[in-house]
C-alpha positions in Angstrom: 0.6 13.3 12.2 -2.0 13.6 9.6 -3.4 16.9 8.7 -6.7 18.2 7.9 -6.6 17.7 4.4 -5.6 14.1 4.9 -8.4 13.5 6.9 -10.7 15.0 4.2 -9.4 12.6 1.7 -9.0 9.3 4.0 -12.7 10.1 4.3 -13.5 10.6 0.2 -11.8 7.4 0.2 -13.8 5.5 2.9 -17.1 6.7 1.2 -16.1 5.6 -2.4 -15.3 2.2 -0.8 -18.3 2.1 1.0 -20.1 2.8 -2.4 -18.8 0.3 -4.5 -19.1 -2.3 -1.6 -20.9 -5.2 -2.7 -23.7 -7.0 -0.6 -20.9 -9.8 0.3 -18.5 -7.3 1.4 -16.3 -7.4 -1.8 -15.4 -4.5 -4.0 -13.6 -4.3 -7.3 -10.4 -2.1 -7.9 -11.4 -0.3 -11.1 -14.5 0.8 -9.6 -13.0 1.8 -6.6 -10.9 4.0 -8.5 -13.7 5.3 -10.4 -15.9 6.4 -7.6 -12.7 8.1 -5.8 -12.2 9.9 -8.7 -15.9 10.6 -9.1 -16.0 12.2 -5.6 -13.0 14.2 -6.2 -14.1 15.8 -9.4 -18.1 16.1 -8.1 -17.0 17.6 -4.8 -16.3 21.5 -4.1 -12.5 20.9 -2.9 -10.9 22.8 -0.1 -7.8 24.3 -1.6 -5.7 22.5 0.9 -7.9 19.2 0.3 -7.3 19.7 -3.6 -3.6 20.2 -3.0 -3.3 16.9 -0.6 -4.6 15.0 -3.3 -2.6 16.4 -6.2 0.6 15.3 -3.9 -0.5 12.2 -2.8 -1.1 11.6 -6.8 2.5 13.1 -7.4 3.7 10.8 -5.1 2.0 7.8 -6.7 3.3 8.9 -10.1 7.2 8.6 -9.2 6.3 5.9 -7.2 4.7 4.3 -10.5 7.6 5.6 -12.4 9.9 4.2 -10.0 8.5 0.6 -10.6 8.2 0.4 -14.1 12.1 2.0 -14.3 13.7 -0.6 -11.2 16.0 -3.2 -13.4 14.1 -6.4 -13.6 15.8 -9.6 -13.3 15.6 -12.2 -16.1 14.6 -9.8 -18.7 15.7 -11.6 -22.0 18.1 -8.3 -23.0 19.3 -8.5 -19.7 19.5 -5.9 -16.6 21.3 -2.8 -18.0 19.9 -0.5 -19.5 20.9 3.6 -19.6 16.9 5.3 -18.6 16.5 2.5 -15.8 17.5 3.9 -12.5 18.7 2.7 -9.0 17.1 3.0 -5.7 19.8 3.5 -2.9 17.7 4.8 0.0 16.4 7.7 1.6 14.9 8.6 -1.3 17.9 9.0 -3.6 17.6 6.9 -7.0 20.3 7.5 -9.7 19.8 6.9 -13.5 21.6 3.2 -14.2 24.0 4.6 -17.1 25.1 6.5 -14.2 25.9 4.2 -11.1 28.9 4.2 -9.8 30.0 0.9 -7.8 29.4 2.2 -4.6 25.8 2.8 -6.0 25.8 -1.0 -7.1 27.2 -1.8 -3.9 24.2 -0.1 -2.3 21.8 -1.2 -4.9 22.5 -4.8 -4.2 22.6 -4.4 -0.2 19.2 -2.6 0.3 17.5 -5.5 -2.3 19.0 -8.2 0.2 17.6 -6.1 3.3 14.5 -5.6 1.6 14.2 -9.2 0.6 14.3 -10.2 4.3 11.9 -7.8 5.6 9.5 -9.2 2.5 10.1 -12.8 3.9 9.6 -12.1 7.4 6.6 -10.4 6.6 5.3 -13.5 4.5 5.9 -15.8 7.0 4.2 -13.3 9.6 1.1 -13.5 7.3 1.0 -17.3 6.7 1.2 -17.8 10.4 -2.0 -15.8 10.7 -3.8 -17.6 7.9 -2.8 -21.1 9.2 -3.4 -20.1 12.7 -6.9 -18.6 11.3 -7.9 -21.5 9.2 -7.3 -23.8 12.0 -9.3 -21.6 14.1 -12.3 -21.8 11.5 -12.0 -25.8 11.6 -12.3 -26.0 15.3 -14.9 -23.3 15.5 -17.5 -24.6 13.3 -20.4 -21.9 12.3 -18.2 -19.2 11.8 -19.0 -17.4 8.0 -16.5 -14.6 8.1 -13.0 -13.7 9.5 -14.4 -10.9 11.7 -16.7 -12.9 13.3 -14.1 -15.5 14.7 -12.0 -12.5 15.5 -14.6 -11.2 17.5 -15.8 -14.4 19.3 -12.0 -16.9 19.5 -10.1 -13.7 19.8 -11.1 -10.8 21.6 -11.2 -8.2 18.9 -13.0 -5.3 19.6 -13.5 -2.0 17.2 -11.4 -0.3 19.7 -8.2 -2.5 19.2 -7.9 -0.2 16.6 -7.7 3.3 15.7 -7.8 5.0 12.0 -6.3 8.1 13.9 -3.1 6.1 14.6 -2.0 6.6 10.7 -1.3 2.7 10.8 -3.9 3.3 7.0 -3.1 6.3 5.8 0.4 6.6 4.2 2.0 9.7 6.5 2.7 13.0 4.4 5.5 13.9 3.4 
């Protein structure tokens, strides 16, 4: 469940995109990330608002960390190498020049798993592009994908709910 704080920010957010929507419904990263920060600096925080944010940007800072320290394959120097670290699972990550075998062992079996989920989810989405491009070819006249949603579909603003926290990342 997401608290209040949460809410606060989902809603900083959803104004800063609003804002830096174009007039053909596009908007660019950096200035997304500008206007959020924008709003968070201009805007009288909450305490428990401020502190939301400062761990949701703790959080994308290990995260970040994370990435840049995972082992990449085909690296000219190879794999190894002693400040690169591990992620086993359940949030346990262990420094490479200290993995034991059964951490390789885990290493290796979560990257398999998580290559399959990454698959399956790839082939979900290109099912739903082929199955909407068709839809577009048959349906002549329709300009954007939430139109032919709408009309070929069903869709309706109710199908879904921002409450649900299906696009907001849950607290920790």
């Amino acid at each position: 469940m997401i608290d209040i704080a949460d809410v606060r920010l989902l809603e900083i957010v959803e104004d800063a995109a609003a804002t830096v929507t174009d007039d053909i419904g596009r908007l660019r990263k950096v200035a997304f990330e500008n206007e959020v920060y924008d709003q968070l600096m201009a805007e009288d925080l909450d305490a428990r608002v401020r502190s939301a944010a400062v761990r949701k940007t703790a959080k994308a800072l290990v995260r970040g960390f994370g990435d840049s320290r995972s082992p990449k394959p085909r690296k000219n120097a190879g794999m190894f190498h002693p400040r690169l670290v591990l992620r086993l699972g359940g949030g346990v990550w262990v420094w490479m020049d200290r993995a034991t075998p059964t951490d390789l062992l885990e290493w290796g079996r979560l990257s398999t798993k998580n290559l399959a989920r990454v698959a399956i989810a790839e082939a979900d989405r290109q099912d739903y592009v082929a199955e909407r491009l068709e839809m577009f070819r048959i349906h002549i006249g329709f300009a954007h994908l939430g139109e032919l949603e709408r009309a070929v579909y069903g869709y309706t603003d109710s199908d879904a709910s921002f409450e649900d926290g299906d696009f907001w990342p849950e607290s920790p």
